[in-house]
RODO-2510 file (C-alpha; in nm, 4 decimals, decimal comma):
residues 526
     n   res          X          Y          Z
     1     x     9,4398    12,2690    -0,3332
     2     x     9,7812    12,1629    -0,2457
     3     x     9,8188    12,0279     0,1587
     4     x    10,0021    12,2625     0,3330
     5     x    10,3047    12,1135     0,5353
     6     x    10,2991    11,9858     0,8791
     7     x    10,5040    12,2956     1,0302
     8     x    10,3228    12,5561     0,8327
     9     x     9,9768    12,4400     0,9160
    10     x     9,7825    12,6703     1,1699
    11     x     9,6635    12,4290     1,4273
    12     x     9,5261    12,6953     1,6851
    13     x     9,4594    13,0912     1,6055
    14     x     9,6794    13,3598     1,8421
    15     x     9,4884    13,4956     2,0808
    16     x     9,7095    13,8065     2,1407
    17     x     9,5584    13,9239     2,5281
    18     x     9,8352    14,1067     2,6401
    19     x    10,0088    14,4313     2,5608
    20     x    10,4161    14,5678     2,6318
    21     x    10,3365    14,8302     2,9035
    22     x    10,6029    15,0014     3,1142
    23     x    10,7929    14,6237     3,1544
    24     x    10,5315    14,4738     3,2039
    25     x    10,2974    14,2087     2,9862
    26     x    10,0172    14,3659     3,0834
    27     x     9,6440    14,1554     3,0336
    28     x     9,3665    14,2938     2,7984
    29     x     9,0256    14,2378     2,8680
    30     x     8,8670    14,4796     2,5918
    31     x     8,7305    14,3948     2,2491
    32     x     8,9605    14,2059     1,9965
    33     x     9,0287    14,2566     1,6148
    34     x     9,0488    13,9292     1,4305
    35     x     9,3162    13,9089     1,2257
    36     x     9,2605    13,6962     0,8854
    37     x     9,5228    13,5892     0,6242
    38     x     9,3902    13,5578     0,2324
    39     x     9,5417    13,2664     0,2227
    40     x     9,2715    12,9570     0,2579
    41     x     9,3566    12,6583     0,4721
    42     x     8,9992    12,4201     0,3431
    43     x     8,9459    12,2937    -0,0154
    44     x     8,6775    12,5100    -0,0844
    45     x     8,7889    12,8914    -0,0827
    46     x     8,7811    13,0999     0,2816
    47     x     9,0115    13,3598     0,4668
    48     x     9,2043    13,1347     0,7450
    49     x     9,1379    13,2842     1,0413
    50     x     9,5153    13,3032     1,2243
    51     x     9,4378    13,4819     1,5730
    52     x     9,3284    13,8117     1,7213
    53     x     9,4809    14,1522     1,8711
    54     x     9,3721    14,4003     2,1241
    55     x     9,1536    14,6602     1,9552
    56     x     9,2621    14,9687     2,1482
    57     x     9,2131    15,3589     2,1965
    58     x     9,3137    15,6785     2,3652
    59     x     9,3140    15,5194     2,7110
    60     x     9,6205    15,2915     2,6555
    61     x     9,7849    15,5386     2,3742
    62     x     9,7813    15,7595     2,6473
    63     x     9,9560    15,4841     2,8928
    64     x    10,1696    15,3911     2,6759
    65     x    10,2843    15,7275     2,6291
    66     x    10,3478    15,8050     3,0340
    67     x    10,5374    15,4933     3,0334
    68     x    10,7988    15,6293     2,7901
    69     x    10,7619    15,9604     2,8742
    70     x    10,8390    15,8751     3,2645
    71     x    11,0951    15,6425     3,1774
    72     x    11,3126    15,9108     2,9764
    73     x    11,2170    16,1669     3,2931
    74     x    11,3162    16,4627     3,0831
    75     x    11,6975    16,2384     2,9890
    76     x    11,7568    16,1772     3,3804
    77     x    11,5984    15,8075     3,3507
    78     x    11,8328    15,5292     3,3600
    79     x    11,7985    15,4363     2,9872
    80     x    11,9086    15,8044     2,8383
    81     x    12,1914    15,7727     3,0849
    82     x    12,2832    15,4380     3,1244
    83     x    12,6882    15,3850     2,9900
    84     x    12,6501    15,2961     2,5933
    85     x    12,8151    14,9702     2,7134
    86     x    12,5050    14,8445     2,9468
    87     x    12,3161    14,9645     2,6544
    88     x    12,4578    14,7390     2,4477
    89     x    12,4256    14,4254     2,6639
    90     x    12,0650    14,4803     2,6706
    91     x    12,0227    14,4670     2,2999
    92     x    12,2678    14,1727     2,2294
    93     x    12,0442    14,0141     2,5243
    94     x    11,7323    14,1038     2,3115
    95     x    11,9166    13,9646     2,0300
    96     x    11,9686    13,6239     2,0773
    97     x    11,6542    13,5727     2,2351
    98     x    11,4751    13,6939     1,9213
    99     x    11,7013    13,4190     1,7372
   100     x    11,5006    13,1182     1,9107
   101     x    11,1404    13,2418     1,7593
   102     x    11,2911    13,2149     1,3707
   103     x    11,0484    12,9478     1,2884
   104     x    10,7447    13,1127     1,4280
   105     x    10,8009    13,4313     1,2978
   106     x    10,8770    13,2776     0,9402
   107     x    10,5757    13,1353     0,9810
   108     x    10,3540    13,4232     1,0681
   109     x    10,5291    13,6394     0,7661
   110     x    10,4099    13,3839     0,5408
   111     x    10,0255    13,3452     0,6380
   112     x    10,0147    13,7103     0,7781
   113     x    10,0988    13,9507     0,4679
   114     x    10,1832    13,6041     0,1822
   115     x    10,5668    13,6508     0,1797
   116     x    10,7523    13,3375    -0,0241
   117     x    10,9289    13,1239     0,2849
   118     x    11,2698    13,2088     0,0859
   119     x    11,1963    13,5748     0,1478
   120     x    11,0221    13,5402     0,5054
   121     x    11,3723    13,3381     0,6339
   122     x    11,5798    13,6286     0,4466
   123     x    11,3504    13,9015     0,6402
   124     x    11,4334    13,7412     0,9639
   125     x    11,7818    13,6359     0,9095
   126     x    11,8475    13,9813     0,7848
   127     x    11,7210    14,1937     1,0306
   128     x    11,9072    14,0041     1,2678
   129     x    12,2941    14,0310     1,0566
   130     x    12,0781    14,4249     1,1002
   131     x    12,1067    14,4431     1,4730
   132     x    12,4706    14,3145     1,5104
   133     x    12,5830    14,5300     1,2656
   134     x    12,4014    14,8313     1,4550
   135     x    12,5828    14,7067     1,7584
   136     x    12,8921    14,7159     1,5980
   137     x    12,8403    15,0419     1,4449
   138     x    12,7892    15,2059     1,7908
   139     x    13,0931    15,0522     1,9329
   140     x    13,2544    15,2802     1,6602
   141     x    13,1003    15,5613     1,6857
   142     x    13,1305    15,5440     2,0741
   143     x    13,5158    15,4673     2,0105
   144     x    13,5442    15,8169     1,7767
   145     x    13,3827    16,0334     2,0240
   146     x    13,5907    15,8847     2,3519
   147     x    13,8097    16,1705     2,3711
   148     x    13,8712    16,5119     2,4113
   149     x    13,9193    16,8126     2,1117
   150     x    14,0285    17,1375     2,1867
   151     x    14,0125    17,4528     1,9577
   152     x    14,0732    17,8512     2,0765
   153     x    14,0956    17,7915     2,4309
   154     x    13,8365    17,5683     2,4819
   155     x    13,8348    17,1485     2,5278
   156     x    13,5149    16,9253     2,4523
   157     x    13,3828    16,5896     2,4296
   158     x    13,1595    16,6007     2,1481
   159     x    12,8825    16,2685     2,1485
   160     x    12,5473    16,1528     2,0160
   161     x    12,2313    16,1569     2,2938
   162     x    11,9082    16,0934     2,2633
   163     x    11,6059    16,2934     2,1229
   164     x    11,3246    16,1225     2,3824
   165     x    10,9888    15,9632     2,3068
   166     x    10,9980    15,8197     1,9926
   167     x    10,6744    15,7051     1,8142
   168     x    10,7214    15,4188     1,5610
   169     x    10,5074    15,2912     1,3041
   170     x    10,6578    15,0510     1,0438
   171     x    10,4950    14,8976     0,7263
   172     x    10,3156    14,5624     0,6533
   173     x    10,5417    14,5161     0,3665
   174     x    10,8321    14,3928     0,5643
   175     x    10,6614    14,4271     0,9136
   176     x    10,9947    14,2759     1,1263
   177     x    11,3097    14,4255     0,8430
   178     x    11,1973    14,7857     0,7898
   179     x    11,0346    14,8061     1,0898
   180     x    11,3626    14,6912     1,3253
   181     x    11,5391    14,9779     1,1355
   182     x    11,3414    15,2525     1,2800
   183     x    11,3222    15,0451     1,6247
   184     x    11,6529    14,9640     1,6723
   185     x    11,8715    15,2181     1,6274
   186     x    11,6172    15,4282     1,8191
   187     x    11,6068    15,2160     2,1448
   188     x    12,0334    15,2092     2,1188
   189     x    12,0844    15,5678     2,1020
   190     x    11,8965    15,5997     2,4200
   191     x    11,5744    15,7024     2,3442
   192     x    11,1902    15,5561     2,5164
   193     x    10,9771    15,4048     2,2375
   194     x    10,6117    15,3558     2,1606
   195     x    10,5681    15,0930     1,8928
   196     x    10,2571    15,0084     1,7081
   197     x    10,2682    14,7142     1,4588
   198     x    10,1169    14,7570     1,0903
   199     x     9,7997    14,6612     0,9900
   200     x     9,9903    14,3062     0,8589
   201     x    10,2086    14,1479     0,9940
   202     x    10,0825    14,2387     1,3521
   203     x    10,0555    13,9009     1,5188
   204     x    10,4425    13,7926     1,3886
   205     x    10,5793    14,0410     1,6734
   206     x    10,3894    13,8252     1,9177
   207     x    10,6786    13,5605     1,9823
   208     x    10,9185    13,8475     2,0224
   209     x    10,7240    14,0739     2,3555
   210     x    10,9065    13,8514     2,6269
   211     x    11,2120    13,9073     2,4367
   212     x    11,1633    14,3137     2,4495
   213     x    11,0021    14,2783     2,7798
   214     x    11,3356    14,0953     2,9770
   215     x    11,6328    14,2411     2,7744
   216     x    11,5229    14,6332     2,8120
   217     x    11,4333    14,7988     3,1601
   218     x    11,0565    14,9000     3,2086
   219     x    10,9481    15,1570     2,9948
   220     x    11,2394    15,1689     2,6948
   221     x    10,9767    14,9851     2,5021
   222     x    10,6026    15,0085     2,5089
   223     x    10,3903    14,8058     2,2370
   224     x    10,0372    14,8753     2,1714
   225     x     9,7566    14,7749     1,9032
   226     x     9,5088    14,9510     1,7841
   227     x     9,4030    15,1412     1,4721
   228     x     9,6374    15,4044     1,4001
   229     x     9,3619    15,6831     1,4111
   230     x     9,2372    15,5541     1,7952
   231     x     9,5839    15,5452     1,8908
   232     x     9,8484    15,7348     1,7470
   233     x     9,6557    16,0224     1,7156
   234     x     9,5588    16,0969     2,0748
   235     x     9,9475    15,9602     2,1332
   236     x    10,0697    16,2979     1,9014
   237     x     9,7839    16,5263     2,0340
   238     x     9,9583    16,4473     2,3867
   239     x    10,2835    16,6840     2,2786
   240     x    10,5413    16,3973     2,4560
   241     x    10,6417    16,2831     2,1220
   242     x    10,9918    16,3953     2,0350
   243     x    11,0570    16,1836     1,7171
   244     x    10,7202    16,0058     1,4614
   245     x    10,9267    15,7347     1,2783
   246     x    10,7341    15,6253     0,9921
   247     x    10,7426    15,4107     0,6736
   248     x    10,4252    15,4508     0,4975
   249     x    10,2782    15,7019     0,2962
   250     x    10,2751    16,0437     0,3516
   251     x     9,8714    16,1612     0,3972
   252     x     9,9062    15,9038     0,7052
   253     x    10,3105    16,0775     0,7893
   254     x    10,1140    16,4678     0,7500
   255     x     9,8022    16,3670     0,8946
   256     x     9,9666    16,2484     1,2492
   257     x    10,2397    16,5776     1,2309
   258     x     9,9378    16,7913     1,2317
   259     x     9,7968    16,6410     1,5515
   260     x    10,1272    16,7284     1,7601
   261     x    10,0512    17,0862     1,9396
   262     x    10,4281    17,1669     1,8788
   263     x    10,5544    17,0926     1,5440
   264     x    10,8639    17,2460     1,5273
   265     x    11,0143    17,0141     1,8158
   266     x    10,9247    16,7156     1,6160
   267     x    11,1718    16,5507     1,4424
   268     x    11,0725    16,3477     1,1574
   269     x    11,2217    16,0216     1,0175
   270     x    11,0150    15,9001     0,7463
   271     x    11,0065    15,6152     0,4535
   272     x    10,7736    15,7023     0,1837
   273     x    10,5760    15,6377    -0,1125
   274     x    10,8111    15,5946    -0,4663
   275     x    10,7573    15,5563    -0,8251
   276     x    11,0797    15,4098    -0,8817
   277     x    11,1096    15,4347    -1,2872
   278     x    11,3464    15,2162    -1,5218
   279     x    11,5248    15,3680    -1,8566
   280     x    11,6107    15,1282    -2,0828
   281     x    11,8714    15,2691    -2,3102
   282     x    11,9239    15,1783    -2,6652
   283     x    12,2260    14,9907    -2,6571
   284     x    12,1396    14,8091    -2,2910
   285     x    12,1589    14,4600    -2,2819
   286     x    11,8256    14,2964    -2,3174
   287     x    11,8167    13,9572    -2,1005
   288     x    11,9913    14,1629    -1,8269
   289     x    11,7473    14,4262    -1,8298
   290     x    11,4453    14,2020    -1,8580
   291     x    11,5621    14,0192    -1,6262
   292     x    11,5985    14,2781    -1,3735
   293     x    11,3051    14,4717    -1,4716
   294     x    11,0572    14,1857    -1,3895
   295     x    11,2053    14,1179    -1,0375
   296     x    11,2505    14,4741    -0,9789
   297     x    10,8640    14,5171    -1,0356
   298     x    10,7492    14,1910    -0,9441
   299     x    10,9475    14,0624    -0,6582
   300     x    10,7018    14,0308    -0,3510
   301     x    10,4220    14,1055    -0,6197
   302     x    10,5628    14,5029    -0,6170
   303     x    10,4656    14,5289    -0,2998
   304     x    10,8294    14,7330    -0,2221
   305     x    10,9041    15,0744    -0,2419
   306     x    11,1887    15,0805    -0,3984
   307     x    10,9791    14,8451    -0,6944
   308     x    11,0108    14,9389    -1,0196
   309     x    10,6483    15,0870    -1,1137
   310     x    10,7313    15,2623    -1,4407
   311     x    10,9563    15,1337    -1,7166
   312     x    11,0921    15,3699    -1,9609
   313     x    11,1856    15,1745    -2,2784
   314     x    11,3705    15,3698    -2,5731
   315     x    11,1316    15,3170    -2,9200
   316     x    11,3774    15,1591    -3,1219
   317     x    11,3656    14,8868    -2,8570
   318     x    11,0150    14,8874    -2,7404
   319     x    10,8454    14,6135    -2,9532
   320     x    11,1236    14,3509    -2,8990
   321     x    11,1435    14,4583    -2,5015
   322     x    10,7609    14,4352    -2,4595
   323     x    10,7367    14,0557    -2,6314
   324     x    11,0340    13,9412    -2,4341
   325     x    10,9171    14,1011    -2,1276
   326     x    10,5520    13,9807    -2,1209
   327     x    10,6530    13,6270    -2,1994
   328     x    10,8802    13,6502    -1,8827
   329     x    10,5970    13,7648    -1,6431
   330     x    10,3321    13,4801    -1,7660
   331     x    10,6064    13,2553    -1,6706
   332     x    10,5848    13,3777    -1,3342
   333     x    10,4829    13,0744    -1,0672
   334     x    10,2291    13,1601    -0,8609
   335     x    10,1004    12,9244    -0,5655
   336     x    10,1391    12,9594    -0,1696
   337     x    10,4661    13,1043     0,0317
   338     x    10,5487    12,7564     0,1123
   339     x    10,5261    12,6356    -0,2639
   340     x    10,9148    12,5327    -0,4226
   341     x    10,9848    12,8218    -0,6994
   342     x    10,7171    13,0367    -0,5745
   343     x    10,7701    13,3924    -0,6768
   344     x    10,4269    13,5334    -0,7155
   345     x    10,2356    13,4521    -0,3907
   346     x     9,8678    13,6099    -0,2693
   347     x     9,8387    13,9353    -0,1724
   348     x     9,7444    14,0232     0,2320
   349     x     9,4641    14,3016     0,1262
   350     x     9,1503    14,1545     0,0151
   351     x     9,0715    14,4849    -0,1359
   352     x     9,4120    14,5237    -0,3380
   353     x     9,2811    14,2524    -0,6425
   354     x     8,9853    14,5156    -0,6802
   355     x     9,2364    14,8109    -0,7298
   356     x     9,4660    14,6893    -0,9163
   357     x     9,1640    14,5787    -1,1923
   358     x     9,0511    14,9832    -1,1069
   359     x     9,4106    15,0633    -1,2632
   360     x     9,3741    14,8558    -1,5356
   361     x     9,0326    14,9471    -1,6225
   362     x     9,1342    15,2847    -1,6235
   363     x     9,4399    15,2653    -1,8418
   364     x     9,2390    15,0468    -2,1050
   365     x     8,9549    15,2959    -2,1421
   366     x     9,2500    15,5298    -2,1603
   367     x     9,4145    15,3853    -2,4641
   368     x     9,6382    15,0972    -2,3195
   369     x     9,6398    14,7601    -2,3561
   370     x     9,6798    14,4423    -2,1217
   371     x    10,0462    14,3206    -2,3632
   372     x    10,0725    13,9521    -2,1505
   373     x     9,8349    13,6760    -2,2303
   374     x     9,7639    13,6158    -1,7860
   375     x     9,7268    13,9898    -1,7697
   376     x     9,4624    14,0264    -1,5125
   377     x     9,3312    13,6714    -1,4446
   378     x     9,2180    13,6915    -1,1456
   379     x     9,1442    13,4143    -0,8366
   380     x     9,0211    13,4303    -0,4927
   381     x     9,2924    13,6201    -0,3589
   382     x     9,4905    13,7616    -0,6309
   383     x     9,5202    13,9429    -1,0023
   384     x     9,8089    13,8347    -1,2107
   385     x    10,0248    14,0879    -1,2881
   386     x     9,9045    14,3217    -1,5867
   387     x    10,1700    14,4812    -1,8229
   388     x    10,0442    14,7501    -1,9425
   389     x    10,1365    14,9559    -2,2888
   390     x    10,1373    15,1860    -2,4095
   391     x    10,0602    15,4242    -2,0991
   392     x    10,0239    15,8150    -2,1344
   393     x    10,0004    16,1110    -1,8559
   394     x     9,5934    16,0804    -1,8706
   395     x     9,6020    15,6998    -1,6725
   396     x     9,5862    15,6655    -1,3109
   397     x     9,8756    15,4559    -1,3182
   398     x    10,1274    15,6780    -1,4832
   399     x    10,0831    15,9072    -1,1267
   400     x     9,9820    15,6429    -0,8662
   401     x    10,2000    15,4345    -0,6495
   402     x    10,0216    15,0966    -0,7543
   403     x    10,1979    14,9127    -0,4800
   404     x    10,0784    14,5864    -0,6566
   405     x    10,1142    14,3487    -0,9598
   406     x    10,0376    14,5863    -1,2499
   407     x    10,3187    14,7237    -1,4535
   408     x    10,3054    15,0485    -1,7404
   409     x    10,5945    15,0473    -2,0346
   410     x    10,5696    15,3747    -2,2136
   411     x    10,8107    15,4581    -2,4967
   412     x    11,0802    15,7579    -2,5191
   413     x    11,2863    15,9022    -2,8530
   414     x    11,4810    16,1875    -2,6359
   415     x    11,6080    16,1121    -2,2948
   416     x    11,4851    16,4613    -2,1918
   417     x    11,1479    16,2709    -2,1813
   418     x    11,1877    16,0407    -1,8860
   419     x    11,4441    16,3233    -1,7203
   420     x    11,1457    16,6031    -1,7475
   421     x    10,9043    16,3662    -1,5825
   422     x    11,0700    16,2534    -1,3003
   423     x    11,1870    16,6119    -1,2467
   424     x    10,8176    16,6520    -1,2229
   425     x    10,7190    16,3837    -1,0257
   426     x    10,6386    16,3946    -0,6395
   427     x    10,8942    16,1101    -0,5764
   428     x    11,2227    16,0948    -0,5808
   429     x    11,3771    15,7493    -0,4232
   430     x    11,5772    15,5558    -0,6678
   431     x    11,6126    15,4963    -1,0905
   432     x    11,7391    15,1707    -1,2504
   433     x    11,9676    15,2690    -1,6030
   434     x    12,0192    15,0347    -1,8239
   435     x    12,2798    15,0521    -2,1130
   436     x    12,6391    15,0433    -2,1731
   437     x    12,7763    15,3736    -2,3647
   438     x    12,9794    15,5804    -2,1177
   439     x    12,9513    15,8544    -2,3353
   440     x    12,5690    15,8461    -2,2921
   441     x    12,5845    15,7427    -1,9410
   442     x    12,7750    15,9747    -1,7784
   443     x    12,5467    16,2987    -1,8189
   444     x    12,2797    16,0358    -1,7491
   445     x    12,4219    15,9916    -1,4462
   446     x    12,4985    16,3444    -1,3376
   447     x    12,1593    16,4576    -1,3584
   448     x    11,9977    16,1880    -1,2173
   449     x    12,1699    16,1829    -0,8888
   450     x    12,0172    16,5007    -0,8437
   451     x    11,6746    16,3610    -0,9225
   452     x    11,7058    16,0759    -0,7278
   453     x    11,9133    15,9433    -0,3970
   454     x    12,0204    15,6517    -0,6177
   455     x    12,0989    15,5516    -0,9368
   456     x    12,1353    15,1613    -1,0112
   457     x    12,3651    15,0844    -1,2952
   458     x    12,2114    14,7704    -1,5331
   459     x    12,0080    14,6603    -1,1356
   460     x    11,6764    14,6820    -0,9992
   461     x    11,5984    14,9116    -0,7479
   462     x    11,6126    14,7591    -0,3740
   463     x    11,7087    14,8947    -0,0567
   464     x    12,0136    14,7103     0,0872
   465     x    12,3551    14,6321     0,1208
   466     x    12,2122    14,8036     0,4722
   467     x    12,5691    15,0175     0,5116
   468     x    12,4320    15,1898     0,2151
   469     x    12,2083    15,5250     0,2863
   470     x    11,8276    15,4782     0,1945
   471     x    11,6314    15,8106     0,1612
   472     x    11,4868    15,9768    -0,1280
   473     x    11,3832    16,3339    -0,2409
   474     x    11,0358    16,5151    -0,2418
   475     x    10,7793    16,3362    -0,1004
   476     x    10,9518    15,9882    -0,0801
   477     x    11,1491    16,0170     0,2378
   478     x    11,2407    16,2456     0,5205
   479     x    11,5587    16,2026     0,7119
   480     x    11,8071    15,8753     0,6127
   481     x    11,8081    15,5551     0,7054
   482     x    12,1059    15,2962     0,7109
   483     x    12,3237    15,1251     1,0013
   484     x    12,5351    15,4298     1,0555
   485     x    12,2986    15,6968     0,9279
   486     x    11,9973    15,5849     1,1714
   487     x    12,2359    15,5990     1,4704
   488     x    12,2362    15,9966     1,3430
   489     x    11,9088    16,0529     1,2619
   490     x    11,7571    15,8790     1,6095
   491     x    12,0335    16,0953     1,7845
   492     x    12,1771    16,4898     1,8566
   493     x    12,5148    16,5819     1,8766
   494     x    12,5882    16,6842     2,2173
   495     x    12,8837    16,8323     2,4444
   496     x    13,0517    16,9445     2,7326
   497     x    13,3018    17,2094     2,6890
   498     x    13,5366    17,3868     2,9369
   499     x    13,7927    17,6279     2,9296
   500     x    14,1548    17,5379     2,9099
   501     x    14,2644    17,6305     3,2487
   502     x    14,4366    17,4341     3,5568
   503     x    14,1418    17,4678     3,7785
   504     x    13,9111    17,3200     3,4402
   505     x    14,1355    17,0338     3,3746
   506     x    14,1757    16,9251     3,7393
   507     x    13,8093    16,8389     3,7108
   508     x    13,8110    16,6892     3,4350
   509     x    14,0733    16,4511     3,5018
   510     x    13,8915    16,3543     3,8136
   511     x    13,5931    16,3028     3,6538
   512     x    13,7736    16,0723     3,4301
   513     x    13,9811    15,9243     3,6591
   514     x    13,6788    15,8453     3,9100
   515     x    13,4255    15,6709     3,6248
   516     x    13,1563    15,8669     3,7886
   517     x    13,0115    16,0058     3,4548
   518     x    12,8425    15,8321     3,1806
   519     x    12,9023    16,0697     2,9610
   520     x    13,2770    16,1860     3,0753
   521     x    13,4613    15,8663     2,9913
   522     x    13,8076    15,7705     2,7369
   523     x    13,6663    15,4170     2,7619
   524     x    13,6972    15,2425     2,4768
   525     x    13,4591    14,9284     2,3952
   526     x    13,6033    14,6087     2,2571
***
């Protein structure tokens, strides 16, 4: 085993024994979770043990859930109505104070759910160019909606408030990115939030709760930890919950909707399970579609998403696609997140090596075959990635979101094939097209944007530029998600109108000439 260097070493575990409650750091005496990373730290094979996390219930879900209920006060508490300027001091405050923990947070995304250090300081670096830009994008939509309209008699200043509690649980994938895009925009807009971190990646928000806890007054933001059935659920039964903001998968999204005792006035904002698929075309260019193909199903182990998790490869090309291919993903390094050239690192579920051999099992019994010579190898905490051919309907694979190093090729003559299954499918996120003809591509094109919420010409499938709406169809995604669309979907149009009259307009002027209202103002922010 390699040494592991200096600053990545874990000297002392976390003892995580206090919780974000109502501004306040609150201590926990309870029972503890221990929280383990696959990732050994001795010569001879063990989980390292990096630190442990309150394990609680219904009690503090349902203090948590006062806090922000009491500190929206039905929209008269001072965060709903605070001016969007004050609003956005206290995030830019929360923002550069969360630049100081890079290093430990880096860290912690490396041992916590085995994310390369490339990708960990990317994750970090880019949720915080995230938060700026969401600043930014406020100022502007602020800017458009400082003035007054008027239309048949009647003048209005049209803005964006806020929807109230919001409930947000974000993925162990990318615990701090996707996360911060459900939590950010909804603490902006106005809104109180409960946050519970994933299952991984729990103890990297550690270094960040005195951040939170100073930048935002008591009760905008409320962490707690816990399983999600001992505390989100009695958090929904409670009925306080205006908004569940979720990226997971969807039994967990329709198991904790069905707990809220009045469904229609949730609102739902939700990032789901995909089977992104791949079409390689006839005429596409090989190394540029193998190329892409392998990171767009292999990058973080395909542990994304938007990974690819079903490639689509045209006969006539199959057998020189497949050799090319597998020969690419053997070549894949694998070692630690801190290793130079790492791209394939261990996986953070202990149990995820076990399915992934389920789904191979499966698919061989079924007819397939294991195509790459590593194929399957497995070690203490990980299977190498599996590419698997030729896969049919029958396989568990073909339907399930493997979330995981294993990747099915099946063959198509007609492109009706690969259009008639993914009009079938559940999912409906993104596609990645490969090939050149714009004759062939065009009506490609057209129909799959109706299939799908994106089409990537000759890329992989990912989820950024972050300006650029992420949301998919069926069961993949409910609501959309990007700098200016989150600002939208954690927010509802809102107005005050009055008649065009002399006694009307008086008012108004006063009001606008006096700054007393929030909400009344031709301010504009710089």
């Amino acid at each position: 085993m390699k040494l592991i260097p200096l600053e990545f070493q874990i000297n002392q575990p976390l003892l995580q024994d206090t919780y974000l409650v109502n501004g306040e750091l609150k201590k926990w005496t309870g029972e503890f979770t221990s929280v383990y990373s696959t990732i050994s730290s001795t010569e001879e094979y063990a989980p390292t043990l990096l630190g442990s996390i309150p394990a609680m219930g219904e009690k503090e879900g349902a203090e948590v859930t006062n806090a922000a209920f009491d500190a929206y006060d039905n929209g008269q508490g001072l965060w709903p109505t605070m001016k969007v300027i004050d609003r956005i001091k206290c995030m830019q405050n929360f923002v550069t104070q969360m630049k100081t923990t890079r290093s430990e947070v880096v860290k912690l995304l490396m041992w916590e759910i085995g994310k390369s250090l490339s990708d960990s300081e990317k994750e970090f670096d880019r949720t915080i160019d995230y938060i700026n830009d969401t600043i930014e994008d406020y100022k502007e939509l602020d800017r458009s909606n400082s003035k007054f309209s008027k239309n048949q008699g009647v003048n209005a200043m049209v803005r964006r408030g806020p929807l109230g509690v919001v409930l947000c649980l974000g993925p162990y994938n990318y615990p701090l990115n996707e996360t911060f895009s459900l939590l950010i925009p909804a603490i902006i807009m106005g809104n109180t939030v409960i946050f519970k971190p994933a299952k991984h990646g729990v103890l990297l928000i550690s270094p960040l709760l005195e951040a939170f806890r100073s930048s935002f007054p008591k009760g905008v933001i409320n962490i707690v930890y816990g399983r999600g059935r001992d505390v989100a659920s009695p958090i929904m039964k409670s009925g306080k919950i205006a908004v569940l903001a979720l990226i997971g998968n969807s039994k967990s999204a329709i198991a904790l909707q069905d707990q809220h005792p009045n469904k229609n006035r949730l609102r739902l904002i939700l990032g789901l399970e995909a089977k992104n698929p791949a079409i390689i075309l006839p005429d596409a260019d090989l190394d540029l579609a193998i190329q892409e193909c392998v990171t767009g199903s292999l990058s973080f182990n395909g542990q994304r998403c938007t990974a690819l998790k079903i490639l689509y490869v045209h006969e006539s090309i199959a057998e020189e696609f497949n050799k090319r291919f597998s020969e690419k993903v053997d070549g894949l390094p694998f070692g630690n997140p801190w290793d130079n050239g790492v791209l394939l690192t261990p996986l953070p579920e202990k149990e995820k090596p076990a399915y992934i051999q389920e789904l191979i099992d499966d698919a061989k019994d079924k007819g397939a075959k294991i195509i790459n010579k590593k194929g399957g190898e497995h070690s203490d905490n990980y299977i190498f990635p599996a590419v698997l051919f030729p896969i049919n309907k029958q396989m568990r694979v073909y339907h399930e979101e493997q979330f995981g190093p294993v990747v099915p090729i099946l063959t198509f003559k007609d492109i009706q094939e690969p259009l008639n299954d993914m009009a079938e499918s559940n999912y409906g996120q993104q596609v990645s097209l490969f090939g050149k003809d714009i004759r062939k591509l065009a009506p490609l094109i057209d129909t799959l944007v109706n299939l799908v919420c994106r089409v990537n010409l000759n890329s992989s499938c990912q989820r950024g530029p972050d300006v650029y709406p992420f949301t998919g169809r069926n069961d993949s995604a409910v609501g959309t998600l990007s700098i200016h669309d989150a600002l939208r979907s954690f927010s509802i149009r809102t107005f005050v109108a009055s008649k065009d009259n002399a006694y009307n307009n008086e008012i108004l002027q006063a009001l606008l000439n006096s700054k007393e209202s929030n909400f009344i103002t031709t301010d504009y922010i710089l």
